[in-house]
C-alpha positions as a printed Julia matrix, in Angstrom:
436×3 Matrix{Float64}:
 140.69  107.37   94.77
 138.91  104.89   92.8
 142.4   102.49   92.1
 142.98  102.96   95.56
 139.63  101.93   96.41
 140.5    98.64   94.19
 143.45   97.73   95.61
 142.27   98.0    99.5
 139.69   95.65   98.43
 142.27   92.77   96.47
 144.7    93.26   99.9
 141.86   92.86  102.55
 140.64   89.72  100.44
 143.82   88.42  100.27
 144.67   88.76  104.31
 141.01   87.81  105.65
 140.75   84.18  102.93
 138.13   83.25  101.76
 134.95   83.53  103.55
 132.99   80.45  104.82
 129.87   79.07  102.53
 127.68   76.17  102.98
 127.6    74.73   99.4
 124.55   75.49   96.74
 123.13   72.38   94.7
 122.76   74.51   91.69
 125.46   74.73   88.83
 127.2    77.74   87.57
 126.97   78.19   83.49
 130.68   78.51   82.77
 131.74   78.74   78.9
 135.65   79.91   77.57
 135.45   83.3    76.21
 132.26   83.7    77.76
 131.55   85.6    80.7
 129.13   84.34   83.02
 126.35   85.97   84.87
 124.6    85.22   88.13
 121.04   86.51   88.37
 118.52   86.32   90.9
 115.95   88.31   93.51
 117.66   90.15   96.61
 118.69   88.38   99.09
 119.18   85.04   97.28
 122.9    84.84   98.21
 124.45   85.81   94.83
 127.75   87.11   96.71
 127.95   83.87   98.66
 127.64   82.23   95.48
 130.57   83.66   94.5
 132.84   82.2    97.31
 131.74   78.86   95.97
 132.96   79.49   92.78
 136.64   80.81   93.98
 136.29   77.49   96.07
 135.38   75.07   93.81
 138.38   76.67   91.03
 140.68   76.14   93.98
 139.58   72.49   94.55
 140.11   71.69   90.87
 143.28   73.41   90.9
 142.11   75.54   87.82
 143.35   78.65   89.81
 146.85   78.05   92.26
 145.25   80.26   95.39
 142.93   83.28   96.4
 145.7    85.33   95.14
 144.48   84.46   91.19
 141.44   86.15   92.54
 140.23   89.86   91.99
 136.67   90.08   93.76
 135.54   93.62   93.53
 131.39   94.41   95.33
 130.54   97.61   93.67
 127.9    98.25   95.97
 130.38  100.87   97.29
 130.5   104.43   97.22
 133.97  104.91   95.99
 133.54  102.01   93.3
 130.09  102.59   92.28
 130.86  106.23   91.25
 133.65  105.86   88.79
 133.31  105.78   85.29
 133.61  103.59   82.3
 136.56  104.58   81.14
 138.25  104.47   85.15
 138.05  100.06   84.93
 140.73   99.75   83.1
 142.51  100.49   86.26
 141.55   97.28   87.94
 143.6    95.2    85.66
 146.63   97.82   86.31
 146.41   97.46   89.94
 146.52   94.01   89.84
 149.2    93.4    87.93
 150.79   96.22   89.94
 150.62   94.17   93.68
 150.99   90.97   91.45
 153.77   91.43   89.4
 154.46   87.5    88.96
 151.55   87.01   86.82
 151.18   87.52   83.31
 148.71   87.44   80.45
 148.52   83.6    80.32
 148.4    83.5    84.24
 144.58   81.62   85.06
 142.67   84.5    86.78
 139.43   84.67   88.53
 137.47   88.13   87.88
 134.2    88.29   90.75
 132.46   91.97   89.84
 129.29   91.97   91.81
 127.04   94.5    91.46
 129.01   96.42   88.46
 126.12   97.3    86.54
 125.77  100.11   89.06
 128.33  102.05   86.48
 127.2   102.89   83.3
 128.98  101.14   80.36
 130.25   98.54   82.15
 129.52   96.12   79.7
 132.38   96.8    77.17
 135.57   96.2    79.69
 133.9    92.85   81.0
 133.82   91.67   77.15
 137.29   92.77   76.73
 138.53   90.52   80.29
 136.45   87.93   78.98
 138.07   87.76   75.7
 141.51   86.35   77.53
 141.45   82.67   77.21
 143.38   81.82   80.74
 140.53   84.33   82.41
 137.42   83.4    83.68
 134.73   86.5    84.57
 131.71   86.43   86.47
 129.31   89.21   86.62
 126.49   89.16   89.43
 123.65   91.15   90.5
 119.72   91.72   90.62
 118.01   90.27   87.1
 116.67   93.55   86.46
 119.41   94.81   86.31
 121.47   91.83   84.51
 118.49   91.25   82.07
 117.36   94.63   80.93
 117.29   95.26   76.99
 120.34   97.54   76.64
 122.77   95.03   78.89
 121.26   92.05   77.28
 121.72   93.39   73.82
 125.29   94.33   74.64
 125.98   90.83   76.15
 124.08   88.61   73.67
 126.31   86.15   72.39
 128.85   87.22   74.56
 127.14   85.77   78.59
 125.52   82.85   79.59
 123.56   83.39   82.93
 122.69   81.0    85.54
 119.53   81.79   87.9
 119.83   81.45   91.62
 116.94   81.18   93.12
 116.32   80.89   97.33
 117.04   77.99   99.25
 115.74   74.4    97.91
 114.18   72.28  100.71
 117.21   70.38  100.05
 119.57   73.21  100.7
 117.2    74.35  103.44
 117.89   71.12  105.36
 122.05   71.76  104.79
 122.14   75.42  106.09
 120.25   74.41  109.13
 123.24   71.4   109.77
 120.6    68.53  109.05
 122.09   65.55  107.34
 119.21   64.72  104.87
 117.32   61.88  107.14
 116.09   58.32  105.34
 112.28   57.6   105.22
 112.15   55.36  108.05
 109.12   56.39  110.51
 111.72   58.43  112.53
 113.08   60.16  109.97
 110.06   61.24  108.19
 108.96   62.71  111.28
 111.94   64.85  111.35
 111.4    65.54  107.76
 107.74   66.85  108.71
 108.88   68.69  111.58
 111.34   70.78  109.44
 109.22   71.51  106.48
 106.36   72.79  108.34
 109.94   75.2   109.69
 110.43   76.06  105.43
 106.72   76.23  104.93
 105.9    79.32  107.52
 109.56   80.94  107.46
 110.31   80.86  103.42
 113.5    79.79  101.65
 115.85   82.94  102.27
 118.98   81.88  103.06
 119.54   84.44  106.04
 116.12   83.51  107.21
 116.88   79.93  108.21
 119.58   81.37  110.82
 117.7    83.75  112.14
 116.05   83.7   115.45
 112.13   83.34  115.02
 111.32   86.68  116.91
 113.55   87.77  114.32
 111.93   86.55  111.29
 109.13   88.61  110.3
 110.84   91.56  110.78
 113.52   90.47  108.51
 110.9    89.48  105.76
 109.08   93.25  105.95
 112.48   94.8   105.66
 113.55   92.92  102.29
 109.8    93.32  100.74
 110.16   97.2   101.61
 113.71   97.24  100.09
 113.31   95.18   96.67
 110.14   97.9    96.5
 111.87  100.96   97.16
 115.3    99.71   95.56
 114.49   97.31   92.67
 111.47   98.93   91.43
 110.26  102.46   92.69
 114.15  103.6    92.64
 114.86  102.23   89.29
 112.06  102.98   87.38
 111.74  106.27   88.86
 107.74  105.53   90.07
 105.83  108.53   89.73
 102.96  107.42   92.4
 104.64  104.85   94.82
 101.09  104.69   96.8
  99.79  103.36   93.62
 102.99  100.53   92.82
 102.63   99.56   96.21
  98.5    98.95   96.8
  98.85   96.92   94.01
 101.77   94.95   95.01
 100.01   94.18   98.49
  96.8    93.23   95.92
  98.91   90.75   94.62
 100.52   89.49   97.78
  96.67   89.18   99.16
  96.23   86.73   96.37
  98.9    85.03   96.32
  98.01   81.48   94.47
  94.87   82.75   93.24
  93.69   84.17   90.11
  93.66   88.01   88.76
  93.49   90.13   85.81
  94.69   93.16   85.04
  91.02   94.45   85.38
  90.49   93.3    88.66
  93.45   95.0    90.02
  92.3    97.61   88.48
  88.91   97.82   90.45
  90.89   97.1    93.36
  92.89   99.91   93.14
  90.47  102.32   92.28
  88.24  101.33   95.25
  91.34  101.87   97.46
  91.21  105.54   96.61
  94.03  105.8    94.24
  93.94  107.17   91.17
  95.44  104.83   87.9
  95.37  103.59   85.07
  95.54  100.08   83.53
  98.65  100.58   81.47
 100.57  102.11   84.53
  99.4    98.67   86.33
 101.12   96.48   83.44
 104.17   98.2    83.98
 104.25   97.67   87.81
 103.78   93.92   87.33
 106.07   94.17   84.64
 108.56   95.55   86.71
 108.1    93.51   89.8
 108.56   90.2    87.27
 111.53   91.9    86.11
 112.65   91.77   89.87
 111.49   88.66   90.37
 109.72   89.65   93.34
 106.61   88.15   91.6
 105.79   85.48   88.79
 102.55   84.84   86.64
 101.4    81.85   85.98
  99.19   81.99   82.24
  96.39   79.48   80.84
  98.26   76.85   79.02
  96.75   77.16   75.78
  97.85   77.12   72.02
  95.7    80.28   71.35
  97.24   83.45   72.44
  93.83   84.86   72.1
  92.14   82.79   75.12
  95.23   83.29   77.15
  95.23   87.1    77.03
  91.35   86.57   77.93
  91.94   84.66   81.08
  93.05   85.37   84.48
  96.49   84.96   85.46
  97.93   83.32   88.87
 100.54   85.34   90.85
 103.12   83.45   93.09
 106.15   85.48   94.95
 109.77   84.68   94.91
 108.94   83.16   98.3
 105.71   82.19  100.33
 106.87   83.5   103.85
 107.69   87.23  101.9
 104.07   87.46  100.58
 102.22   86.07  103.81
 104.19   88.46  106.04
 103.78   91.11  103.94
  99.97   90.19  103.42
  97.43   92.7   104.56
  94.62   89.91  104.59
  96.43   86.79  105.37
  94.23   84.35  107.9
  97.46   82.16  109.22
  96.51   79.45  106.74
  99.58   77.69  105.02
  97.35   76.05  101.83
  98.52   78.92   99.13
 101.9    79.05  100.69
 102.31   75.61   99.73
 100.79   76.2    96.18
 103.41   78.8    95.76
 106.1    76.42   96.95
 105.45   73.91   94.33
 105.55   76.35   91.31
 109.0    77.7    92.69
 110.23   74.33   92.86
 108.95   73.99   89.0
 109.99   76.94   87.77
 113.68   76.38   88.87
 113.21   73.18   87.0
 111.09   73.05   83.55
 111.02   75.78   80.93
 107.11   76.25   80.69
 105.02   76.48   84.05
 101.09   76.97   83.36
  97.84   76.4    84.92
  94.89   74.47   83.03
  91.53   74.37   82.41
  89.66   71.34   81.27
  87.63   71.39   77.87
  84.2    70.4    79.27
  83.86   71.61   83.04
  86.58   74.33   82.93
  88.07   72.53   86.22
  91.19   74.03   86.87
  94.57   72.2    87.31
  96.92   74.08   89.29
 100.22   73.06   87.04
 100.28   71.15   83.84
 104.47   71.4    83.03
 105.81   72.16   79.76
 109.1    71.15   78.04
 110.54   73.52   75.48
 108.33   72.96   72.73
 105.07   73.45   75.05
 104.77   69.81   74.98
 103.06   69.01   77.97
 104.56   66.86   80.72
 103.35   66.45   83.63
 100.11   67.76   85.33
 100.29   68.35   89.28
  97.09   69.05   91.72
  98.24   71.24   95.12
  95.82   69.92   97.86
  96.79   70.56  101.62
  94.51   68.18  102.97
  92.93   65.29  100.6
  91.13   63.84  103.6
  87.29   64.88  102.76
  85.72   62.23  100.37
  84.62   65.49   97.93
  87.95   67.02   98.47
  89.61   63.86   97.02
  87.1    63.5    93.97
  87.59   67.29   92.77
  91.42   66.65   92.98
  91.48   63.31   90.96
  89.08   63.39   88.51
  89.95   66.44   86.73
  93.43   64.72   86.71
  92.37   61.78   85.3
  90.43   63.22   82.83
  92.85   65.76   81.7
  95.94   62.76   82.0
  94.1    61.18   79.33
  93.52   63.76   77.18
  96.66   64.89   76.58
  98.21   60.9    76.91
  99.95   61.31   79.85
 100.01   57.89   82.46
 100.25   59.43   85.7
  99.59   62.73   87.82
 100.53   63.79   90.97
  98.88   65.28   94.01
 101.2    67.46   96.34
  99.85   67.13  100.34
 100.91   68.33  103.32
 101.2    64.91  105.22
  98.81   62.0   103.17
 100.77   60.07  100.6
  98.45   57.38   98.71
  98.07   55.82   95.25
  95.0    56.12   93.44
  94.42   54.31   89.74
  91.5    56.86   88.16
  89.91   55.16   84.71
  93.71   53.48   84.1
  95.31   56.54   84.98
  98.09   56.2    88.53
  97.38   59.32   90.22
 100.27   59.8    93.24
  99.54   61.56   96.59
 102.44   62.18   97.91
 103.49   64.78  101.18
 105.4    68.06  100.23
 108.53   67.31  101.83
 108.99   63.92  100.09
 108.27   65.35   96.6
 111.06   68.24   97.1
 113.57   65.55   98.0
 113.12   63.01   95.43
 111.05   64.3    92.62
């Protein structure tokens, strides 16, 4: 069953072609003798991804046609069920329906979702050990980054992260040619952000109707719950996982600790304990459903001590999802800029100044914790006292650490201020996703 399974799915790819894709930005890791892994939350197109890549090896002539391709989606029954020991059979059916290749005959191997089977790890290594093959495994990160798969991998992968749709991208799948900065255009800009800033970065999302939308965004939070964490990690008290999990959506941008959660749980009527709350936001991180933001500090100490700031995969998931969200797009926006960072530096923190504890909402990092770059989230600077509790804190904390310049992310103001010989830059959302 299962190699017939296989080779129904090699036919039907090679009489339908290739399926249409509107090109991602991002780069795909790709090292000989390596295989290479594509990680990422649900729903962040991994599979389309993949078309891409059998697109761009056909472009470049590194593989002759689709044929040279074996794309195999074990999120199947038949495929999903068979053992370790039955994928050997793929390469056997291949060579069976195409007997003109050999060995040294450049192959493409696409296994998405493989990690369903147990010990799948070994007969990827072995493919990837053929120089003239190139393998690409793809799937949720739990499941690609877990300690027993990365262990069995290390040394042996290189993964790439695929995140949802850049405002960039955003502006491709919806057929907009990216517009110049002349007045018209930046009003078309501003028209379609405020589009990615209340409907999110999914890719599906920015082709669905609008009455569509939020139902769309319930059903993927309910599924990467149920699926990617209460399914996997076999949750003993779902109520529990979940409470929190709407906790954290309710504060999305804002600061919490474990303790506070805590409290919040226990006034909610549902019995818990702290460590079983670690291991939910643990697991939800592991999903990528959420991210924590930490004190930037060089004393693990005082960043244990302080709060943490919790940002989801996207904005548009968490305020949809929100039990408590007033229609206000400020936090989205926060949340938007640390995605945008995250894809982008190693090290994403939050600060606190020495003498006033005034937070900054990002100070950057490079590799070696080195800061780089401090950046203010304001959605409206236009209140005199608004302004001076965005800037000087900036300043002060620019000059501290000897950095020139800072910038302030708005919705629609763009200025230039110069704060004690320090050029802080106010500059609208929309402009800073395109150019930064």
């Amino acid at each position: 069953m299962f190699a017939v399974e296989v080779q129904r799915k090699i036919e039907d790819f090679r009489e339908y072609g290739l399926s249409s894709y509107i090109p991602r930005d991002n780069k795909v890791h790709i090292v000989e003798n390596c295989i290479s892994t594509i990680i990422g939350a649900r729903r962040v197109g991994k599979s389309y991804r993949l078309n891409q890549i059998i697109g761009d090896m056909l472009n470049s002539h590194q593989i002759e046609s689709i044929s040279n391709v074996c794309p195999l989606d074990f999120d199947n029954p038949i495929l999903s069920s068979a053992k370790a020991s039955e994928l050997k059979v793929i390469q056997e059916v291949f060579f069976k329906i195409s007997p003109e290749f050999s060995l040294k005959t450049p192959l493409l191997f696409l296994l998405d979702e493989i990690h369903k089977i147990d010990g799948w790890e070994n007969f990827v290594i072995e493919l990837s050990r053929n120089p003239n093959w190139k393998v690409f495994v793809s799937g949720s990160s739990s499941d690609l980054l877990s300690d027993s798969i990365a262990k069995e991998l290390r040394g042996k992968s290189i993964k790439t992260i695929l995140y949802p749709l850049s405002f960039k991208e955003f502006l491709k799948f919806k057929g907009i040619s990216l517009p110049n900065f002349s007045t018209i255009g930046l009003a078309e800009l501003s028209r379609f952000f405020e589009e990615y800033l209340k409907w999110g970065s999914f890719p599906a999302i920015s082709k669905t109707h609008d009455m569509s939308r939020d139902v769309l965004l319930r059903e993927y939070f309910d599924t990467m719950i149920l699926k990617d964490i209460i399914q996997r990690y076999n949750v003993s008290k779902p109520k529990q996982c979940i409470e929190l999990y709407k906790y954290l959506l309710s504060n999305m941008a804002k600061p919490y600790t474990i303790d506070s959660a805590y409290q919040h749980i226990k006034e909610s009527g549902y019995p818990t304990s702290k460590d079983a709350l670690k291991d939910y936001i643990n697991w939800a991180e592991d999903s990528w459903l959420f991210f924590s933001a930490a004190l930037f500090s060089d004393s693990l100490k005082e960043i244990e001590r302080n709060y943490k700031k919790a940002y989801c995969i996207d904005w548009a998931l968490a305020n949809q999802n929100s039990p408590v969200w007033d229609g206000k797009y400020s936090r989205a926006l926060e949340n938007m800029v640390f995605i945008h960072l995250k894809q982008n530096f190693p090290k994403v923190r939050y600060y606190l100044t020495k003498s006033k504890r005034e937070e900054i909402d990002f100070i950057v990092c490079d590799q070696f914790s080195k800061p780089q770059m401090l950046i203010q989230v304001c959605y409206d600077l236009s209140a005199k006292e608004t302004l001076q509790r965005e800037i000087s804190p900036l300043a002060r904390s620019c000059k501290y650490f000897g950095l020139k310049e800072a910038y302030i992310i708005t919705m629609n103001q763009e200025n230039v201020f110069d704060e004690d010989g320090v050029k802080i830059y106010a500059i609208p959302a929309y402009k800073w996703l395109l150019t930064f």
